[in-house]
Phi, psi and omega in degrees: 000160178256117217287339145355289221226012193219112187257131175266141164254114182301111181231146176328004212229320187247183185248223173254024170267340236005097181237134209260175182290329179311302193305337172276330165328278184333306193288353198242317192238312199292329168274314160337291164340300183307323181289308156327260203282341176281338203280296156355297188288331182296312172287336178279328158325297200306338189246314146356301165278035186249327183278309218286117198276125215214181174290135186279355174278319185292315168339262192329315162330302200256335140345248181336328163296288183290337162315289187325304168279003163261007175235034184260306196332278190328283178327297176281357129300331150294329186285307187306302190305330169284313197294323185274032162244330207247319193244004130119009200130320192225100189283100174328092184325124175121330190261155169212026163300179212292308207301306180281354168258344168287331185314306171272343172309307177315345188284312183259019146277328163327271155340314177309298194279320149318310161295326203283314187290338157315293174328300163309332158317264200322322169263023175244002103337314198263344168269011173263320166277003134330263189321323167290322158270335192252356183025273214266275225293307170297000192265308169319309201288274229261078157274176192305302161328312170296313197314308163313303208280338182278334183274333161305290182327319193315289198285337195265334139335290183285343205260319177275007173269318186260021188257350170253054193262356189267337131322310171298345209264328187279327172307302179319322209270333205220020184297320216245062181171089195243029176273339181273085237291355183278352185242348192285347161312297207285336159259339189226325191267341184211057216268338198268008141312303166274006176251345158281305175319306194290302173336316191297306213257332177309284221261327188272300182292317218279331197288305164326291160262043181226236148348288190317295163339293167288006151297310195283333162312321173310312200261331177279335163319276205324283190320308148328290227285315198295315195272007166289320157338283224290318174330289151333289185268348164286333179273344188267007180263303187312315192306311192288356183253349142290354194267171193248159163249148164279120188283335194239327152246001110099034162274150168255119179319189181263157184294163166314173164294312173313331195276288184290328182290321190268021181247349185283287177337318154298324185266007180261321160326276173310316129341331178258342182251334182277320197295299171349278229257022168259321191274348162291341153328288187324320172280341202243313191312320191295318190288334180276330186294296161312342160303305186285317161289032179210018137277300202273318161266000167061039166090032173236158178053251252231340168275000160283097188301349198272327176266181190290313193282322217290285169335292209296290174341297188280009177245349179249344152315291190278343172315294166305344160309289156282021154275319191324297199270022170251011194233006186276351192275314183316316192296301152334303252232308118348332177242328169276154174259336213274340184277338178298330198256005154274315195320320186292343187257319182297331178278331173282340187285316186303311186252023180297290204311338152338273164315339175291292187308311176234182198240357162198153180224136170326292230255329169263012196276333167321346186253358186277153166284124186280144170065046191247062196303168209289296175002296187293330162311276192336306158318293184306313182263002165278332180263046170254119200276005144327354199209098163352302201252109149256012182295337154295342148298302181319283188332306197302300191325315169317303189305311190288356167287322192258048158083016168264017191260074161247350165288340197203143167230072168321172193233171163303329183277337159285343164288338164310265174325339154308297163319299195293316168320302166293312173329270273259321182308320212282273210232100171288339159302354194225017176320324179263326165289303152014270179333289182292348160264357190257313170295333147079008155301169161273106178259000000 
């Protein structure tokens, strides 16, 4: 609000902005968190999907996905952070000191990356039904190289769609206020300049990355959804042209493994790309309800940026916002094993010195087989006839019968690395074989 021309009456219930608390809540822990942890989850993608083995085109896709949402994170956590330092949260319609002008810019750069990572849904749906209907012709169309050059266009698109956002920012900024000399161009020397920005940035980018968006989101589901048959059924004619007939029961055997693995892998694709583009509605609609109620409703109830309801609306607005680019690693982390089972070899590497150091660690404990008793470890290496000296293994053993594994529950792989210790201790002539035994290598 503009402090001018608007007297707040202070009450136990707001702050001295009058704002009720949720909103300074929101703006100070709860989207940070948020920012926080999509920007984290975002990097640990980025670094996951350099092991995991997939199609090098969706490689690339969601690489260029997850960039995108690891740089909305960064950004909108600078932004939250300049605004809750100079303005408690809530920047005063009208001002235009450095601060509230890095504040919007960051906001609709903020944006910018948001849209662009919107794009990237949408053309990783639509080269996905590609490849299904279009088979043999998309393998053509979509090498690793084009696939880059198409995830450029994506973002240089967004980045020139959003370049006159430094109109928006000054309009916004200066509607009510023409004292400033960086605005007075802008309200009196030039107003059909501002009266083209605002339309531009009103009507065009919010009609763009608003509607228009969840619509197309809206068509590539249907289209997902309708070409999984089809899907479905190219793998099961590839399946049927490895199978055998039977002479006698004139049964078709079961498909291959290769076979069941790339058709279980394909519907976790697909499953995971459908969940995408339901929960990025979900998440983008509180902003098209707001877009369109400040069209329509001309600023009233609740669609008033100026009121108590107005305030809340638009902070449960940015909230569903900064989820979008924070829930696909989870999503990743869930629906794949293979990706789980890197998060789990990147976590063993990162915390090895951890066994060594200490008798427990949080963070390496991520590496136990779940519902795997340390027994079965025990076992498994007394009956490997490699190694003489089992009396550390009797001793482990002992214990955990009477009942004493409550400090540490080694894994194989700290029973590996025991073996390798004790060799090596043992015998310096047998270092490599040792080494090749433990390890389960070839010398």
């Amino acid at each position: 609000m503009n402090n001018s021309k608007h007297v707040v009456i202070m009450t136990s219930s707001t702050d001295h902005h009058g704002n009720p608390p949720f909103v300074y809540a929101a703006e100070a822990f709860i989207q940070p968190i948020i920012l926080i942890f999509g920007f984290m989850t975002n990097i640990a993608s980025l670094i996951v999907l350099r092991k995991v083995r997939m199609n090098e085109v969706f490689r690339i896709c969601l690489v260029s996905l997850s960039a995108l949402d690891t740089l909305a994170c960064l950004v909108g956590f600078v932004q939250l952070v300049v605004e809750v330092t100079f303005y408690d949260g809530d920047i005063p319609q009208g001002h235009m000191d450095p601060p509230a002008l890095a504040s919007n810019t960051l906001y609709y750069i903020y944006l910018m990356f948001m849209c662009s990572s919107a794009s990237m849904v949408i053309t990783i749906a639509i080269i996905r039904n590609l490849f299904v209907l279009r088979p043999m012709k998309a393998r053509g169309w979509f090498s690793a190289g084009r696939t880059k050059i198409i995830c450029v266009i994506n973002f240089v698109i967004t980045l020139v769609l959003f370049a006159p956002v430094s109109l928006k920012v000054i309009s916004q900024s200066c509607e009510k206020e023409v004292n400033v000399s960086v605005c007075d161009w802008m309200n009196s020397t030039n107003p059909s300049l501002h009266r083209v920005g605002s339309i531009y940035l009103h009507y065009f980018l919010s009609a763009l990355y608003g509607p228009v968006t969840i619509i197309v989101y809206v068509i590539c589901f249907i289209c997902i959804r309708f070409t999984v048959g089809k899907s479905v059924k190219q793998l099961s004619i590839i399946a049927s042209r490895g199978t055998s007939t039977s002479g006698e029961t004139g049964v078709k055997e079961a498909p291959s493994g290769e076979i069941q693995a790339r058709s279980r892998t394909a519907r976790r694709i697909t499953k995971t790309l459908l969940i995408i583009l339901i929960l990025d509605v979900i998440c983008t609609l509180p902003y098209v309800i707001q877009g369109v109620g400040l069209l329509v409703a001309k600023g009233h109830g609740i669609f008033d940026e100026s009121s108590t309801a107005g305030k809340v609306y638009d902070v449960i607005v940015e909230i569903f916002l900064n989820l979008r680019p924070s829930y696909n690693f989870w999503l990743y982390v869930y629906q794949h094993p293979e990706f789980r089972v890197r998060i789990r070899s990147i976590t063993y590497r990162m915390c090895r010195p951890c066994y060594r150091s200490r008798t427990y660690c949080p963070c390496c404990r991520m590496d136990a087989v779940p519902q795997t008793p340390i027994r079965s470890a025990v076992n498994w290496s007394l009956s490997s006839p490699t190694h003489t000296d089992r009396g550390w293994f009797k001793r482990l053993s002992s214990r955990i019968q009477n009942g004493k594994n409550s400090v540490f529950v080694p894994t194989p792989l700290v029973v590996k690395e025991k073996i390798k210790s004790d060799d090596d201790a043992r015998s310096q002539s047998m270092d490599s074989e040792s080494e090749a035994l433990c390890t389960g290598s070839h010398v």
